[in-house]
C-alpha positions in Angstrom: -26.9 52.3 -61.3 -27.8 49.0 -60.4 -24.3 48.1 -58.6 -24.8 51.4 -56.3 -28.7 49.7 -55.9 -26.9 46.7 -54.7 -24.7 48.7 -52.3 -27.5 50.4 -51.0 -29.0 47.5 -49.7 -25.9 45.4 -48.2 -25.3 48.7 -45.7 -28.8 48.6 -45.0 -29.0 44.9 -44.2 -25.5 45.1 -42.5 -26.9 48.4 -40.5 -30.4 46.1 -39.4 -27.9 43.0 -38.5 -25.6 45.4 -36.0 -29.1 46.6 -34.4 -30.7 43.6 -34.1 -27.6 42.5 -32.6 -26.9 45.3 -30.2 -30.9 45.4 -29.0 -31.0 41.5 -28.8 -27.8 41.3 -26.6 -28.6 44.5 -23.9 -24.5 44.3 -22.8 -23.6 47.4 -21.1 -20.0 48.3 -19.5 -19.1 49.8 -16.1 -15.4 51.2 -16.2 -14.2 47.6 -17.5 -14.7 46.4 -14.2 -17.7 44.5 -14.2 -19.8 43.6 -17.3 -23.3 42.9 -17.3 -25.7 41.1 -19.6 -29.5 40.4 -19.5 -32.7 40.1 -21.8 -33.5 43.9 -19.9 -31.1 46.2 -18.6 -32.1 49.8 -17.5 -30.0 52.6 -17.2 -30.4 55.5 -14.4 -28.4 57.8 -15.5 -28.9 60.5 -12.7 -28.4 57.4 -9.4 -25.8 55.6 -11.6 -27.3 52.1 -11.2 -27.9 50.0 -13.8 -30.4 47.3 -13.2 -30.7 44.0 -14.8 -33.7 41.5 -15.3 -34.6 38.2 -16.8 -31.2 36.2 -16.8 -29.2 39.0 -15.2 -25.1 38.2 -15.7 -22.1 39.9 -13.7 -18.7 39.1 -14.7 -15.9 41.0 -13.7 -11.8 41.2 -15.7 -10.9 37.8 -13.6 -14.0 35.5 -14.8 -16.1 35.4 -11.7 -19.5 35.2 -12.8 -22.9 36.3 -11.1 -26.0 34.9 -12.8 -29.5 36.2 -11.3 -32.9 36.9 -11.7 -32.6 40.4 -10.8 -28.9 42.2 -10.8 -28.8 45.7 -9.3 -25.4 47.5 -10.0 -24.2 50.9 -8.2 -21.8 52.3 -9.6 -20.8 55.3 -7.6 -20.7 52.8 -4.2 -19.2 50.0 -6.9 -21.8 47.6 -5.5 -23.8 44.9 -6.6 -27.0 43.5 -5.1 -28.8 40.5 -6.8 -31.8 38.6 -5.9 -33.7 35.0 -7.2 -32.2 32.0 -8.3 -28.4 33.6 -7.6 -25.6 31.3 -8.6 -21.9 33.1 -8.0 -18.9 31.0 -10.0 -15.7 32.0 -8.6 -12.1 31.7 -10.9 -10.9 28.9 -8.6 -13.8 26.7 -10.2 -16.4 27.0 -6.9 -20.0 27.3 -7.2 -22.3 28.7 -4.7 -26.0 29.6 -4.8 -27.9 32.6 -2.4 -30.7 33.9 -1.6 -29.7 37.0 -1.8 -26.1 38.4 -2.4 -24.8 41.8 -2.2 -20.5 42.4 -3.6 -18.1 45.0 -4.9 -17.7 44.9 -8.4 -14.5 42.9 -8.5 -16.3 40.0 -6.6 -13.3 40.5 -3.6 -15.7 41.1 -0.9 -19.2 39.8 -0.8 -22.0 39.4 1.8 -24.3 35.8 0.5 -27.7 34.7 2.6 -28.3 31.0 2.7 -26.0 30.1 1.0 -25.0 26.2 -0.5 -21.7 25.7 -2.3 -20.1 22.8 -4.5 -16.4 23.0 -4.4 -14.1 22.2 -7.3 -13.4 18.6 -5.5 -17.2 18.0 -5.4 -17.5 18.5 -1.7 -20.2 20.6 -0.6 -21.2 23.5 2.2 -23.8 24.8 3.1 -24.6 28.1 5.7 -26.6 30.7 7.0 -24.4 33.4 6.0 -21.1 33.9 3.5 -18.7 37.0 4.3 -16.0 36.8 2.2 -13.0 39.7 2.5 -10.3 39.5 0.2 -8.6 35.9 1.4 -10.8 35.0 3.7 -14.3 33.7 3.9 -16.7 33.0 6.9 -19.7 31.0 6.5 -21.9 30.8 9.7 -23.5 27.6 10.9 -22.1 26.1 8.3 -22.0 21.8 7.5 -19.2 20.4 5.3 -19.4 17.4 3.6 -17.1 15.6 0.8 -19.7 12.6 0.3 -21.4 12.7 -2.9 -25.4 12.0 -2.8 -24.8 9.0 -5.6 -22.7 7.2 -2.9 -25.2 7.6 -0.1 -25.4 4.5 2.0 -28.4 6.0 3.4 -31.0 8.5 1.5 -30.3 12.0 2.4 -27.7 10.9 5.1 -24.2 11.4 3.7 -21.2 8.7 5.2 -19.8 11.6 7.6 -20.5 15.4 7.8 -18.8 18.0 9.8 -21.0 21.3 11.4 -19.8 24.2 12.9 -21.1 27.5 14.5 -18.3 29.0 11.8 -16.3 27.7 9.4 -13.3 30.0 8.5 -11.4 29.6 4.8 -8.1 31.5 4.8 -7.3 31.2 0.8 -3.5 32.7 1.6 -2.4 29.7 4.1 -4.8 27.4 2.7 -6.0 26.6 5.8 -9.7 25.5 6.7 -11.0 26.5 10.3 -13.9 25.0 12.4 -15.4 26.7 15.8 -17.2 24.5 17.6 -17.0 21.5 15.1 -19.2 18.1 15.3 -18.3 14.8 13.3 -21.3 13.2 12.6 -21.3 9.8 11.0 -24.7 9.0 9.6 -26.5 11.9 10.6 -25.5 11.0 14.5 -22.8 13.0 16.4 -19.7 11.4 17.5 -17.2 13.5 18.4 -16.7 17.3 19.4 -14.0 19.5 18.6 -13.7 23.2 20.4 -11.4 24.0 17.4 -10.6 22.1 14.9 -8.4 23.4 11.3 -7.4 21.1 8.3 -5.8 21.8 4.4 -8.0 22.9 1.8 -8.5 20.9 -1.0 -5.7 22.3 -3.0 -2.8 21.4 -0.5 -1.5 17.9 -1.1 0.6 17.5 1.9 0.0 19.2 5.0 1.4 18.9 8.9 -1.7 17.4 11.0 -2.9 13.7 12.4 -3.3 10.8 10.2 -6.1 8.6 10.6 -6.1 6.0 13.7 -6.3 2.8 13.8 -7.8 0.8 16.7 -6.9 -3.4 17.4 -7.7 -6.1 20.2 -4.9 -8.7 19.9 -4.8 -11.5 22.5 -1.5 -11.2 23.4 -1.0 -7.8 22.7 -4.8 -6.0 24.6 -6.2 -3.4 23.0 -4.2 -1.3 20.9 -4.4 2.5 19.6 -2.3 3.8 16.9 -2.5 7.5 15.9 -0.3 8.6 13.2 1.0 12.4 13.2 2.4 13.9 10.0 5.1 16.7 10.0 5.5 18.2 6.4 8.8 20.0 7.1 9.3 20.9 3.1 7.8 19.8 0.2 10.6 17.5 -0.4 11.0 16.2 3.3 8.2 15.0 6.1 7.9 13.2 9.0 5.2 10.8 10.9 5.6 9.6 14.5 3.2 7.4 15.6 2.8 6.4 19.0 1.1 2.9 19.2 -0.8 2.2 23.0 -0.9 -1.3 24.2 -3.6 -2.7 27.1 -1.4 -5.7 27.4 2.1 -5.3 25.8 5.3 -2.7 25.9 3.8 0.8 24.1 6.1 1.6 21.3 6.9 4.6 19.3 7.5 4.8 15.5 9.0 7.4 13.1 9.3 7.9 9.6 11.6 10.1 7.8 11.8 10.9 4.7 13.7 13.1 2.6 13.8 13.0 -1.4 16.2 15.9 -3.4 17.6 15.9 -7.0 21.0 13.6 -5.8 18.6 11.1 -4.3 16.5 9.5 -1.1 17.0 9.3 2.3 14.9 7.5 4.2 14.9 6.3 7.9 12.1 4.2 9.8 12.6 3.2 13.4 10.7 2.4 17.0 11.4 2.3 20.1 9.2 0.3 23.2 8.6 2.0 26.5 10.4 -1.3 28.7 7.0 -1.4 30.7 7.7 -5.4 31.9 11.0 -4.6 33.0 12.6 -6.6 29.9 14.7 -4.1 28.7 14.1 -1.6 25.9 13.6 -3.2 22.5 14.2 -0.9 19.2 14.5 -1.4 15.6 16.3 0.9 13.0 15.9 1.0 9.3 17.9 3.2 7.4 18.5 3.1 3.3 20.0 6.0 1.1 20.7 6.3 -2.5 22.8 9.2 -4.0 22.5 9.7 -7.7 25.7 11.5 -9.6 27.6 11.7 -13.2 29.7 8.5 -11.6 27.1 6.1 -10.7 24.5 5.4 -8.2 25.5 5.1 -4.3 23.4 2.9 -2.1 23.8 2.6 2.1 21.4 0.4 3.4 20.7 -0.7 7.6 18.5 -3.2 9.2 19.2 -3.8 12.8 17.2 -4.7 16.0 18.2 -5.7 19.8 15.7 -7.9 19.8 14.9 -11.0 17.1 11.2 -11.5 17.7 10.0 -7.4 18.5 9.2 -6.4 15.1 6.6 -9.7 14.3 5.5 -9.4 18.0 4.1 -6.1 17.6 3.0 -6.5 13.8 5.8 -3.8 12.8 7.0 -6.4 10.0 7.0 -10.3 9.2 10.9 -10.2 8.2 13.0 -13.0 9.3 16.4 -11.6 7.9 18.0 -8.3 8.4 20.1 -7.1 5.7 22.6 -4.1 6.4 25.5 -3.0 3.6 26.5 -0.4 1.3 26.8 -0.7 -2.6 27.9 1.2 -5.9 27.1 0.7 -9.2 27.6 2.7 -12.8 26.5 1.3 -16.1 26.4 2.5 -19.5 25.5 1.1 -23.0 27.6 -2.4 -22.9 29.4 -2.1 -19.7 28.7 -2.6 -16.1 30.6 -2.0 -12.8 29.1 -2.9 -8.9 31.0 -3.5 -5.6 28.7 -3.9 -2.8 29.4 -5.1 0.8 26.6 -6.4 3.3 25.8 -8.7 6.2 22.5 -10.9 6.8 21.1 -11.6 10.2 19.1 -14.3 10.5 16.1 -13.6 13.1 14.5 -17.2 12.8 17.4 -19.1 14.4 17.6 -19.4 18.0 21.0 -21.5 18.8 24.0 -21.0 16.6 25.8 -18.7 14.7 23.1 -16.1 13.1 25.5 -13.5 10.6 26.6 -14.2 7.2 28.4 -11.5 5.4 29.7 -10.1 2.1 33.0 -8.2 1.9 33.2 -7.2 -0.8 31.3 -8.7 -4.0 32.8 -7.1 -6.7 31.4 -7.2 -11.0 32.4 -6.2 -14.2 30.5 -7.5 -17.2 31.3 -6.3 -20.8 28.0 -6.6 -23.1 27.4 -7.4 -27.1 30.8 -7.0 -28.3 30.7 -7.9 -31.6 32.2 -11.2 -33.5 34.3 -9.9 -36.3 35.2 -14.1 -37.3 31.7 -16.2 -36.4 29.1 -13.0 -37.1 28.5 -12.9 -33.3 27.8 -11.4 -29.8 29.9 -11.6 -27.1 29.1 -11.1 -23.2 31.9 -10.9 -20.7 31.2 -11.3 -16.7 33.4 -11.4 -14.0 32.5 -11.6 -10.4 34.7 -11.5 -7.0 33.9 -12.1 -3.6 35.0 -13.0 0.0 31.9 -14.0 2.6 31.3 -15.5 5.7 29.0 -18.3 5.7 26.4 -19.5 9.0 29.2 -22.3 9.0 31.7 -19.8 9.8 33.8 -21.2 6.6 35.5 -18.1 4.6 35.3 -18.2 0.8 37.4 -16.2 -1.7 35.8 -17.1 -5.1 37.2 -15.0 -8.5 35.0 -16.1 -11.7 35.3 -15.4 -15.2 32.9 -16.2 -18.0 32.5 -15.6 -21.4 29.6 -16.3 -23.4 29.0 -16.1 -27.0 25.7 -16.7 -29.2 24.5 -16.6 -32.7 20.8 -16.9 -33.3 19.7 -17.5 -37.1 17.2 -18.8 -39.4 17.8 -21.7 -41.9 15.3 -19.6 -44.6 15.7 -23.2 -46.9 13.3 -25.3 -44.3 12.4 -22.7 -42.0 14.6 -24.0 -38.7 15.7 -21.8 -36.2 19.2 -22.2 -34.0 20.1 -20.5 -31.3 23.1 -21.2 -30.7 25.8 -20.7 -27.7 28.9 -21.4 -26.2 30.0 -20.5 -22.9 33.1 -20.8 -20.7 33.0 -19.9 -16.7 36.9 -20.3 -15.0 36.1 -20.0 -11.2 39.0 -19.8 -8.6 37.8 -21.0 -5.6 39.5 -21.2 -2.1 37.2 -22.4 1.7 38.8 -21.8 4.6 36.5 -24.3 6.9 36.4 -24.0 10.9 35.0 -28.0 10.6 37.0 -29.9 7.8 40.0 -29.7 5.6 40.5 -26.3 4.0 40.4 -26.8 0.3 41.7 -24.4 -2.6 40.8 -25.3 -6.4 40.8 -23.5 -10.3 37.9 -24.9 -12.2 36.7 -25.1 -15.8 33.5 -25.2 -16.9 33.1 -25.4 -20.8 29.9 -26.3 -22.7 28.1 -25.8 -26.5 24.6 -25.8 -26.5 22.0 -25.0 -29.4 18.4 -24.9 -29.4 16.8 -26.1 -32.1 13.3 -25.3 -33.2 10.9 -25.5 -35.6 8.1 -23.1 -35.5 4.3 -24.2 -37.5 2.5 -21.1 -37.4 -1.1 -20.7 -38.6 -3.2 -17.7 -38.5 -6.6 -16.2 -39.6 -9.1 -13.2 -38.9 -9.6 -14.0 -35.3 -6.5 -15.9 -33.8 -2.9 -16.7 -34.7 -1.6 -20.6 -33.5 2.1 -21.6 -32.9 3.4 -25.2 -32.8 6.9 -25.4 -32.2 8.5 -29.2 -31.4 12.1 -28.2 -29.8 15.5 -30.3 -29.0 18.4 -28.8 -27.8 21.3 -31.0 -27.5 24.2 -29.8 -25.0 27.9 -30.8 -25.0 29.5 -30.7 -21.5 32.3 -32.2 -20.1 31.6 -34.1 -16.4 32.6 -32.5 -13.2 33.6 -33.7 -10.2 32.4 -30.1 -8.5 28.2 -30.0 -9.1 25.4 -33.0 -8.2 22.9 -33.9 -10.3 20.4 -31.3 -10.7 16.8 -31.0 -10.1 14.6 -30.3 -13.2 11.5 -28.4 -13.5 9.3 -26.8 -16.0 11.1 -23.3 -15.2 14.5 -24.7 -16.1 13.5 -27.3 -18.8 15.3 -25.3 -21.3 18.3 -24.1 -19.9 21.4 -24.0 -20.8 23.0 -24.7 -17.1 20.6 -25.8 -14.3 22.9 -25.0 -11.4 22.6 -21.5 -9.9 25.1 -21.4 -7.9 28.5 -19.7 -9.3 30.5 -22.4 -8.4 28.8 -25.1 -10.1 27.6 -25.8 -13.2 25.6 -28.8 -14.8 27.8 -31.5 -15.9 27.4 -34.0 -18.5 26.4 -34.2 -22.4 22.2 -34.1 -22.5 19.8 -33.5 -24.6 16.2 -31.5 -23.6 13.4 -31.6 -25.7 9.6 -30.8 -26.0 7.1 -28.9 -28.2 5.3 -26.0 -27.2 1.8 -24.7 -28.5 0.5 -21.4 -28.3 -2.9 -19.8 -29.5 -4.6 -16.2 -29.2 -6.8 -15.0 -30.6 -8.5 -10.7 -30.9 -10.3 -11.1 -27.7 -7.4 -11.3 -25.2 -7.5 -14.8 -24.7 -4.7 -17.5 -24.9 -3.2 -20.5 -24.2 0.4 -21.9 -24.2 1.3 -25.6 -23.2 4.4 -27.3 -23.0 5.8 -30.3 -22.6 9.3 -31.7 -22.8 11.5 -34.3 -20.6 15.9 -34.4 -20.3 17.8 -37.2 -21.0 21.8 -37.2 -19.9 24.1 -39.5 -22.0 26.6 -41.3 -20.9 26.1 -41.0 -16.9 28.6 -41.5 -14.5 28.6 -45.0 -12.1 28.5 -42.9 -8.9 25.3 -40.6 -10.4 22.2 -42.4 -9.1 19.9 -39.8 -10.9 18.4 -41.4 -13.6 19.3 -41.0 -17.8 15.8 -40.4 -18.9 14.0 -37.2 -16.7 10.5 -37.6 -15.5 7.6 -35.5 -17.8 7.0 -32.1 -17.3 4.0 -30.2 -18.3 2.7 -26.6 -18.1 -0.5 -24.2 -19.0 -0.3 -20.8 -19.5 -4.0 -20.1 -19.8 -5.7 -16.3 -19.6 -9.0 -14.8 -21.0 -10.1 -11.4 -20.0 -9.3 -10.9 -16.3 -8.5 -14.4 -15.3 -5.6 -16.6 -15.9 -4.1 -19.7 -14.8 -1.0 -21.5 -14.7 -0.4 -24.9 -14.3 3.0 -27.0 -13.5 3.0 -31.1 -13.4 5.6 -33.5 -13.1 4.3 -36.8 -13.8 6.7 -39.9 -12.9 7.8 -41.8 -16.6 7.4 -44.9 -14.8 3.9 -44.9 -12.7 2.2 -42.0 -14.9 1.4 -40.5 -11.4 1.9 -37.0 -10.1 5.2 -36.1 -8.6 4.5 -32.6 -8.1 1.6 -30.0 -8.6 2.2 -26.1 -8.9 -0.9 -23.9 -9.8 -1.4 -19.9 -9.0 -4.8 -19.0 -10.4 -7.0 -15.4 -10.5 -10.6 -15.0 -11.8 -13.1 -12.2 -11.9 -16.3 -14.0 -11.7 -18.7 -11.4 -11.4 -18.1 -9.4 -8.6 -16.0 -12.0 -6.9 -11.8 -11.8 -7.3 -9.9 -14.3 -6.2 -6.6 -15.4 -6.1 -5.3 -19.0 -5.4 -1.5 -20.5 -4.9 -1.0 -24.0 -4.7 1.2 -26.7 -4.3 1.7 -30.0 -4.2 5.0 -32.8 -3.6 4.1 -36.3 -3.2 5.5 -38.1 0.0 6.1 -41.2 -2.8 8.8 -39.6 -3.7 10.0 -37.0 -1.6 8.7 -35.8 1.7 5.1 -34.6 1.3 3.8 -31.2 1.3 0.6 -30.2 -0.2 -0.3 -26.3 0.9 -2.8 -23.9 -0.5 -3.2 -20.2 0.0 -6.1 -18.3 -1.0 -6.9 -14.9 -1.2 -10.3 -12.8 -2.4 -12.2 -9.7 -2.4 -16.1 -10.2 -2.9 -18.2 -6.5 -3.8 -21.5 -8.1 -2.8 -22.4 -4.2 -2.2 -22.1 -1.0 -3.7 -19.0 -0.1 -1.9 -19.1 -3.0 0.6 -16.7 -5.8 0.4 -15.6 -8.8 1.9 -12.1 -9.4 2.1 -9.9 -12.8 3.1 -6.6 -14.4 3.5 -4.9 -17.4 4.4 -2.6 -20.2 3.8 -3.6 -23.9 5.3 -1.4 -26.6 5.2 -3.1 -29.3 3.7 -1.0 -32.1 4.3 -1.3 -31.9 8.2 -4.8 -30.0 7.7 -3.8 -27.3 9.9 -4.0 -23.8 9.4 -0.6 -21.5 9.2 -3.1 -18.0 9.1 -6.0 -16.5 8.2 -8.0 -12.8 8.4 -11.3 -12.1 7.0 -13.4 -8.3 7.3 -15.2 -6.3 5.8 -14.5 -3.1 3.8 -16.6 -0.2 3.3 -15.2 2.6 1.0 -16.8 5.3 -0.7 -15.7 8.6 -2.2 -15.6 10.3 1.2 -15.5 7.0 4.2 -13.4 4.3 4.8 -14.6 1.8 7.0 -11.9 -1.8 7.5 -12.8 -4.1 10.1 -11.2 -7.3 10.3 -11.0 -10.9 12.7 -7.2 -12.6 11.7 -5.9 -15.9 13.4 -1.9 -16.5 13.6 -0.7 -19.8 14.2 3.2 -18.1 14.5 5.1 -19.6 17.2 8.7 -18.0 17.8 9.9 -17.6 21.4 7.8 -15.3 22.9 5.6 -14.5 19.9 2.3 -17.2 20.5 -0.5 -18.0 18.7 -3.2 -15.1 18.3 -5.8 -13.8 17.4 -7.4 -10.4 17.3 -9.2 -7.4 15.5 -8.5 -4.7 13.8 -10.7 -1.6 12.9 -9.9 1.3 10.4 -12.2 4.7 10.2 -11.0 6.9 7.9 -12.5 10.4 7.1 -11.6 11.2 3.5 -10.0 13.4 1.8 -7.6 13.0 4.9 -6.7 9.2 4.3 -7.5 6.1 2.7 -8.1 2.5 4.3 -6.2 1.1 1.7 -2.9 3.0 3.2 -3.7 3.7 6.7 -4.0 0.7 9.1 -2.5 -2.7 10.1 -3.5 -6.0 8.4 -2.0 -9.8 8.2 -1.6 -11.3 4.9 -1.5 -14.7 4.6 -2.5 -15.7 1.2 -1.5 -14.0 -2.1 -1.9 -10.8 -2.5 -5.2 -8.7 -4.4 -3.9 -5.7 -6.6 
């Protein structure tokens, strides 16, 4: 009795819970089509509407979602009317918000007063009236803008805005259309378009115009450069920009570009209109890489009928023109290239300006492993014939083979790395000014580096000592000078880096090295070391014992610094200085390159080049660059501007100087402005700017 007591009441509590439930949630049905919830709904049975009060939803099979104050559904016309506080959310992830809004019940077709709209990409519209039929929507006197209000430079007065008597959204061809549109920049009217279409946010590439760029130049007037973008496939577009200039030859650009599973194509290339009476200048880039099972193929052309065009009209700085084809295939341990090109030097005015490759031809073998000695072996072999600017002819075959064992005396804790190598080079010069000459040379040499690493570490950093000496055995040569040491090659094996040399002589390098980091991203490494040849030939005037050299690795957070001196054994004074430095000091970055050769020893050069961006602004930045030589106090080139860049405006204005002097490229100086309308562009990619210092990431 008591267990059917007990079932009793769980079906009664069950049976309150379900209409509790049921009362409490007031969902009702239509056909599946449309469903509607609200804290009151009320059924006419005889009219067939159903209406809806007191945080009214609609939300029909796909997801869109009506939320009201007062929902009114038909459903014999299959009609919806709502009214208060309406808020539509489409299944594209859209919001809009009405006055009043009347729509079939599969939100297709829908008729919205004053309406206001956040798009999925943040932009915003607002309107008079919404009519929307299946893929398209009109909204009348309508304003766009994609500025958000946290980025305002100006309270309620966003960066640009664009207003139209109607604004038409085709969602099949993606396609936005304005009648009668206005840009206004800052609430003020600047420009006026009868018609005027663009992508919708969705598209990522699109046919249309690019954003302009407008420049005065001294010697080149003022000049106009509008950028028109074909997008032919999705894998294959095409710009041509004409470029307008007050006081120079007009010139016209195009880009191809062409990218499919086998590889790239890409072709760049202008052309100048002759206006002085000249002749027509032109340059053409072309470079291609085809991908397959047998390697990778690379064709590559640089070539322009006139040396000083490109720099003249900003197109690009390069001095040498480099045009060949190559192939190349490697797997785990082998690799195979032959390549073929020519260089043209632009820079030289009186002499013979080609230099060329034909062929170049390597094989290398990779970590074969030493059966006898517990080794690795490394095979390379190189041929090539080339034409130097001396018009002398060289056939040179090489063959080296390198072998190294690295291990870890575990009784004292030393570690050797140790290697020997062997390079035979066959090498014949036909010269056009001396004797031709034909030689086989050997270059054999043992080296080990010996080292001897203290290491200390704790909770918050880890420290490194580690002295070094590595002792080199190497017969003399009569082929290779005495070469130049530095704190890049203080350790190596072979300071020569040409293929036909190598360093001579027995000599011994040696330093120490200390390192420390610690768990907040900072560290420091310094080393210092010096060479010292045995045995030197009479006719060597370079001297046994090397000079010091000395270099910092420094970084913490997002600033580092490194640091190469050479001080003189003899005077304790500084040969040479190297430093390249970038800090983040508040909202300052800034980037610094310089260098430093004493005229005591060699002839003097002391050049610095700077570069910086300082946000002294929300979204406001000045920017600089330029290289001075310090030795003659003169300045090679500078540019300085400002930058304004929000989510939706791009403003780049910048004054540059260049001291360039080439023929009939002179010394100028100019501006440069940038507007760009976003989401079309970006000031960072559109636009011409010098850069004369290192470059800002």
């Amino acid at each position: 009795m008591t267990d059917l007591l007990k079932l009793k009441y769980f079906y009664i509590i069950l049976l309150f819970f379900i209409t509790i439930t049921l009362v409490s949630s007031n969902k009702i049905s239509a056909d599946q089509k449309i469903k509607i919830t609200a804290d009151k709904i009320q059924v006419i049975e005889k009219e067939g509407k159903v209406i809806a009060t007191g945080d009214a939803i609609a939300i029909d099979e796909k997801g869109s979602k009506i939320k009201s104050d007062l929902i009114i559904y038909d459903e014999i016309e299959s009609q919806i009317n709502a009214e208060g506080n309406i808020i539509l959310n489409d299944n594209e992830g859209n919001t809009y918000f009405f006055n009043s809004l009347q729509s079939d019940d599969e939100i297709k077709n829908l008729s919205g007063i004053g309406v206001k709209a956040r798009l999925d990409d943040n932009s915003r519209i607002v309107g008079s009236k919404l009519l929307k039929k299946e893929n398209i929507n009109k909204l009348e006197n309508a304003e766009y803008t994609p500025c958000l209000e946290t980025d305002y430079l100006i309270e309620n007065c966003p960066g640009w805005k664009l207003k139209a008597k109607s604004i038409f959204q085709d969602n099949k061809t993606k396609t936005i259309h304005y009648d009668h549109a206005r840009i206004h920049l800052f609430n003020v009217p600047v420009f006026y378009l009868p018609y005027f279409s663009h992508p919708d946010p969705s598209v990522k590439k699109r046919s249309g115009f690019l954003m302009p760029t407008v420049e005065t130049d001294q010697n080149l007037g003022d000049t106009l450069s509008i950028p028109i973008f074909y997008n032919i496939k999705s894998n294959l577009d095409l710009t041509f920009t004409p470029t307008i200039q007050s006081k120079s030859n007009d010139f016209y650009s195009i880009n191809y570009r062409h990218l499919s599973n086998e590889g790239l194509f890409n072709i760049d290339t202008s052309i100048d209109d002759n206006n002085d009476k000249t002749g027509t200048s032109n340059h053409l880039f072309f470079d291609g890489k085809i991908n397959n099972s047998y390697g990778s193929l690379n064709t590559y052309l640089q070539t322009s009928n006139n040396d000083t065009y490109m720099r003249k009209n900003k197109i690009n700085k390069l001095t040498v023109l480099k045009s060949g084809i190559s192939f190349e295939k490697s797997t785990t341990n082998n690799y195979f290239s032959i390549d073929s090109s020519s260089y043209k030097h632009l820079a030289i005015q009186e002499g013979e300006q080609w230099e060329y490759v034909y062929p170049r031809i390597n094989y290398n073998i990779n970590n074969i492993q030493d059966s006898i000695f517990d080794g690795r072996i490394n095979m390379n072999n190189q041929f090539d014939f080339n034409k130097n600017l001396n018009n002398n002819y060289t056939t040179l075959a090489s063959s080296q083979i390198d072998w190294n064992k690295n291990f870890i005396e575990n009784k004292n804790g030393l570690v050797f790395e140790n290697e020997a190598n062997l390079r035979i080079v066959s090498i014949s010069i036909d010269s056009k000014n001396s004797k031709d000459t034909s030689n086989i040379r050997f270059y054999p040499q043992f080296n080990s580096v010996i080292s001897y690493p203290l290491i200390k570490s704790s909770k918050n950093f880890n420290q490194t000592l580690t002295p070094i000496i590595m002792p080199i055995i190497a017969p003399y040569n009569n082929y290779t000078s005495a070469q130049n040491i530095s704190n890049s090659n203080l350790f190596s094996s072979n300071r020569a880096t040409s293929i036909n040399e190598w360093e001579s002589g027995p000599r011994i390098n040696y330093g120490m090295e200390w390192f420390i980091d610690n768990i907040s991203d900072k560290s420091l490494k310094l080393t210092i070391g010096q060479s010292f040849r045995l045995n030197k030939n009479k006719s060597d005037t370079a001297e046994e014992l090397s000079d010091y050299y000395f270099s910092t690795d420094a970084s913490f957070d997002n600033n580092f610094i490194n640091n190469t001196i050479v001080f003189d054994r003899k005077d304790i004074d500084f040969k040479s200085i190297s430093m390249n430095t970038y800090s983040e000091i508040y909202d300052l970055k800034f980037k610094m390159d310089y260098d430093y050769t004493s005229g005591k020893y060699a002839s003097v050069n002391e050049q610095i080049a700077v570069g910086g961006e300082y946000n002294f602004e929300k979204n406001f930045f000045l920017k600089f660059t330029g290289t001075k030589d310090l030795d003659s106090n003169k300045n090679i080139g500078y540019q300085y501007g400002l930058l304004y860049e929000d989510n939706c405006l791009g403003i780049d204005f910048n004054y540059y100087r260049d001291k360039t002097i080439d023929r009939d490229i002179k010394e100028s100086d100019g501006y440069s402005f940038t507007i760009v309308l976003k989401p079309f562009g970006s000031t960072r990619n559109y636009g011409k700017s010098k850069v004369f210092g290192p470059l800002m990431n």
